[in-house]
C-alpha positions in Angstrom: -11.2 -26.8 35.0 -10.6 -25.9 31.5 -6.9 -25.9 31.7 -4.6 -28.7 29.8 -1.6 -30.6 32.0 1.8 -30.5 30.3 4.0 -33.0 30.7 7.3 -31.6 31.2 9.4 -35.2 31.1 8.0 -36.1 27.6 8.6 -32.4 25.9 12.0 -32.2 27.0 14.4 -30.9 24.3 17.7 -31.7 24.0 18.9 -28.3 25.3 16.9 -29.1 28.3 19.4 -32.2 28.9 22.4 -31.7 31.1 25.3 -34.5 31.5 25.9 -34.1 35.6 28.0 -37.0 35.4 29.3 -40.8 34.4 29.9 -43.2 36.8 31.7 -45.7 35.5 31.0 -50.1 35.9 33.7 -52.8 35.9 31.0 -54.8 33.6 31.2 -51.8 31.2 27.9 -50.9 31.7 27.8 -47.3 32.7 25.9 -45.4 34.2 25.0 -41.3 33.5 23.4 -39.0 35.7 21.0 -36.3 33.6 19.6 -33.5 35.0 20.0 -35.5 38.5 18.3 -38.7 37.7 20.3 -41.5 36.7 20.1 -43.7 33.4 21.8 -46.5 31.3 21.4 -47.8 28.3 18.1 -48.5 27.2 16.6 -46.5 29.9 14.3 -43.3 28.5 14.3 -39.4 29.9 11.5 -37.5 28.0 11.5 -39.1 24.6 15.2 -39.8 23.9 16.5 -43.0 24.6 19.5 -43.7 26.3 21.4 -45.7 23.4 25.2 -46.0 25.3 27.2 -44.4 28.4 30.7 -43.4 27.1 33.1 -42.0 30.3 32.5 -38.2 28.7 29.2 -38.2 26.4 26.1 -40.2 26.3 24.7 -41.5 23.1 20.6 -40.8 22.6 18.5 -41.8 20.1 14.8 -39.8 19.4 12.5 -40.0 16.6 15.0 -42.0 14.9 17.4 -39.1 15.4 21.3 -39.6 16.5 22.2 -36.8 19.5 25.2 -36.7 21.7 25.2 -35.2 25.6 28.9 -34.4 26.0 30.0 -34.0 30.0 30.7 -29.9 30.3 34.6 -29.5 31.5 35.5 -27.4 34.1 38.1 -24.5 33.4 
């Protein structure tokens, strides 16, 4: 009764983020799959915003901040 929820999708730090994958559109619009869910531009996960899909990163935008999710290669 006296406890507090926590949203988990809003405090998500950029360390939390993780590039699963780019799947890429004819039209150019791309599409990225974070931490399982799958975004484009525009779209929002926690408080960054999906600003572009490239075929190995994904441009975010938060707080008026710049950050860039790079797809992890396999060795």
């Amino acid at each position: 009764p006296t406890g507090t929820i926590v949203s988990y999708d809003s405090d998500l730090m950029l360390s939390d983020l993780r590039l699963d994958g780019v799947v890429a559109q004819a039209d150019g619009n791309n599409l990225a799959i974070i931490n399982g869910q799958i975004v484009k531009a525009k779209d929002v996960i926690g408080k960054f915003t999906v600003v572009k899909v490239n075929m190995e990163s994904v441009f975010l935008l938060k707080d008026g901040q710049k950050f860039t999710l790079e797809l992890k290669k396999e060795e």
